[in-house]
C-alpha positions in Angstrom: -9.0 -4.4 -7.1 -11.5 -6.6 -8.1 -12.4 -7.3 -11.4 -16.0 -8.2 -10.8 -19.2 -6.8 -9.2 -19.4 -5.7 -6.3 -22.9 -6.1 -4.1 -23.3 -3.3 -1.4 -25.5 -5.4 0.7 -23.0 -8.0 0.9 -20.4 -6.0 1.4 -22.2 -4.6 4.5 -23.3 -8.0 5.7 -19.8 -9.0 5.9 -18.8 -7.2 8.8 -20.1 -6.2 11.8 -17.8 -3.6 13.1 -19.5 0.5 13.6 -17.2 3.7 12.3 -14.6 0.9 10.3 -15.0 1.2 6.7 -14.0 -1.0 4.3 -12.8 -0.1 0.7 -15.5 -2.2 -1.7 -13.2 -1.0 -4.4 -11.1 2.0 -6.4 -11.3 4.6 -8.8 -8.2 6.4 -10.2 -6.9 7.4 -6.8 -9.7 7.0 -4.9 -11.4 4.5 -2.4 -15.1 3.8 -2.5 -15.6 2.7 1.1 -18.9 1.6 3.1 -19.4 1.4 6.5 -22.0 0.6 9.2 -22.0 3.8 11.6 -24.1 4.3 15.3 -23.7 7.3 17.5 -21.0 9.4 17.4 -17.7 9.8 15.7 -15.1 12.5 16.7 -14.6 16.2 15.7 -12.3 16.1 12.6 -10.8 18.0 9.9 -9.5 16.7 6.4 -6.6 19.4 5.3 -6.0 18.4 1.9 -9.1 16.5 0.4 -12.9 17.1 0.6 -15.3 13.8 1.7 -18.0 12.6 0.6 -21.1 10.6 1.9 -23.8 9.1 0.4 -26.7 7.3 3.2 -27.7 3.9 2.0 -30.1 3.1 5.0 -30.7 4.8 8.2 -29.9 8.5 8.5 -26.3 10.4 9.4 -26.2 14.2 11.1 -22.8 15.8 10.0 -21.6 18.7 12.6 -19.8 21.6 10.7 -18.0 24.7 11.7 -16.4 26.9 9.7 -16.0 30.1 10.0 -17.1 30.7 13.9 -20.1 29.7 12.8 -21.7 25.7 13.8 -24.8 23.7 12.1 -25.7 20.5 11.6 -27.2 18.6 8.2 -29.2 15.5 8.3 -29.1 13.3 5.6 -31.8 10.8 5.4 -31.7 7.6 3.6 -30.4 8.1 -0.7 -28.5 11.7 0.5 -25.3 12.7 -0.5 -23.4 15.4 1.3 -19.7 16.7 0.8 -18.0 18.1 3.4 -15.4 20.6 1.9 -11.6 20.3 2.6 -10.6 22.1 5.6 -14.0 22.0 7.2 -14.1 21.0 11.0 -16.9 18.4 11.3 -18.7 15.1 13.5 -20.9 12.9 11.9 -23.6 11.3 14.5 -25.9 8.8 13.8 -28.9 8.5 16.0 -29.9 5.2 14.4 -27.8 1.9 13.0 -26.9 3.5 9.3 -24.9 2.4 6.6 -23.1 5.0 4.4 -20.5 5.2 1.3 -17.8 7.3 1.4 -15.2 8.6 -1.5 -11.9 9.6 -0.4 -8.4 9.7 -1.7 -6.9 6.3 -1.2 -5.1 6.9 2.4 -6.9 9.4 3.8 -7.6 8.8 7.8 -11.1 8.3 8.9 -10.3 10.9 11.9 -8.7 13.2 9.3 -5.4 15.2 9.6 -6.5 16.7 12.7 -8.9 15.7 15.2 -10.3 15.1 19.0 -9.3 12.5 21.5 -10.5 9.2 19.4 -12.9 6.9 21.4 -12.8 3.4 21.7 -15.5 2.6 19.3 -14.4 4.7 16.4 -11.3 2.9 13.9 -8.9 5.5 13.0 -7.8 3.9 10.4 -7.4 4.2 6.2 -9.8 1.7 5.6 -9.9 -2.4 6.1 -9.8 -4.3 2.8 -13.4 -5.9 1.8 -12.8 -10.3 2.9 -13.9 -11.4 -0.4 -15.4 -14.9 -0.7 -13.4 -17.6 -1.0 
């Protein structure tokens, strides 16, 4: 982990890759991820840990179902959402968006269970930030 600041927009600008975050830094057990997101991802579910987004530009729509039941939220730009643990859900975004995530350090980015991945979707624990040389 690095010991100094960390700028969002150069983190984004550093890569150009869609659904394959990469881990800008830690906290405690956690990694603080960002990534640039377009169209859909795949149905998933985290068992064991909740996830959480926050929308730094553009605007991500999060399919849930729980409980028979299906809806969709849209976060706009400056939104956080959590999706709780054990929740079956698809985020889609209809235009190029950038997000932040927080999730345990390790957790999968198509969860513990999940669809057929597609090609354009990473399933992966996160790629580490290229810092400047």
């Amino acid at each position: 982990m690095s010991q100094e600041p960390v700028s969002l927009a150069s983190a984004l600008a550093s890569f150009a890759d869609q659904w394959s975050p990469r881990i800008v830094t830690t906290v405690n057990d956690y990694d603080v991820r960002v990534a640039k997101v377009e169209g859909e991802h795949v149905w998933h579910v985290h068992d064991h840990t909740d996830e959480f987004f926050l929308v730094l530009d553009g605007e991500l729509h999060i399919a849930l179902r729980a409980s028979g039941t299906e809806r969709t939220v849209v976060l706009p730009r400056g939104s956080v959402f959590t999706v709780p643990r054990g929740t079956e859900h698809k985020p889609y975004a209809p235009v190029p968006t950038e997000i932040l995530l927080l999730e345990p350090t390790g957790t999968s980015t198509v969860g513990d269970r999940h669809d057929e991945v597609p090609a354009h979707v990473d399933a992966t624990t996160g790629h580490a930030l290229a810092r400047p040389a």
